[in-house]
N, C-alpha and C positions, 0 to 999 in steps of 0.2 A: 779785103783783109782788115780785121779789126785792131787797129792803135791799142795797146793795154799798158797803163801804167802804171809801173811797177811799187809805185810808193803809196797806192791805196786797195781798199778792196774791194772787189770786184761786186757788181750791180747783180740782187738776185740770189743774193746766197744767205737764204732762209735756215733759223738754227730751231730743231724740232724738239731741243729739251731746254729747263731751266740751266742746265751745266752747260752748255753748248753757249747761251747767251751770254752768260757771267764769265766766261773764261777771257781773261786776262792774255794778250798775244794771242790770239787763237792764230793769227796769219804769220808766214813765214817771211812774210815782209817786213810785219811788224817787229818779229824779234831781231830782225837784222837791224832797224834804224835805231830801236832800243840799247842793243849791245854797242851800236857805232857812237851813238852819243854819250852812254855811262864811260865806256875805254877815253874818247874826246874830256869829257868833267876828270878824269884821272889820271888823263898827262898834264893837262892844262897848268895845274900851279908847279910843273917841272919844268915846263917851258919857256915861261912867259915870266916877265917881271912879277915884280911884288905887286909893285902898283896895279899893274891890270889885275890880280888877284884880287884884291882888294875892291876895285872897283867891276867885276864883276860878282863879287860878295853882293855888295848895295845891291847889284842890278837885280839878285838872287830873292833876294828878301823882300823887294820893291813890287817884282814879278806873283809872287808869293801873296803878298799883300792885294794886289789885284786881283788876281784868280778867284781870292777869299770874297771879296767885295761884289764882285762879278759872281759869284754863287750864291751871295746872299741876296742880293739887289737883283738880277737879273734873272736864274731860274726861282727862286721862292718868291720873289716880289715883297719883303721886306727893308724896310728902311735901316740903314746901320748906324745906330749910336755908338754901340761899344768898340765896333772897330779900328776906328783910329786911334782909342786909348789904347787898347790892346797892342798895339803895333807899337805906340810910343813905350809904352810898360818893358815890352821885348827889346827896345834900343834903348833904354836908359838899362837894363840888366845888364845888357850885351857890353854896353862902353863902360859899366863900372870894373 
């Protein structure tokens, strides 16, 4: 009997056109973890304090900034100058 888990997708499963690959959610797994975390970001600031809003704000933007950095530096292999202005540029906007 084969273990299958359900939070990824399965081993083998070849997509025969350009539409096929490029589709966004193709798996009904994916749109479930998808819908479950958008619904989880849109109770969250009903929930919870100000404060952890807030400080899940940072964590947002922090993550955000990673991701960017990690895309430029890690799949392009570019080195980042303008990144961290950029980021400052967007928190000195944000706090005025």
């Amino acid at each position: 009997m084969r273990v299958r888990n359900p939070l990824v997708m399965d081993c083998g499963v070849y997509h025969t056109s350009y539409r096929q690959d490029m589709a966004i959610l193709s798996a009904p797994a994916a749109r479930v973890k998808v819908l479950a975390i958008l619904a989880l970001l849109l109770i969250f600031p009903w929930v919870v304090n100000p404060y952890y809003v807030g400080v899940a704000n940072l964590i947002g933007i922090a993550a955000i900034g990673a991701v960017g950095l990690n895309i430029l530096t890690g799949f392009t292999g570019q080195i980042s100058i303008g990144q961290g202005a950029f980021m400052g540029v967007g928190a000195y906007t944000a706090a005025i």
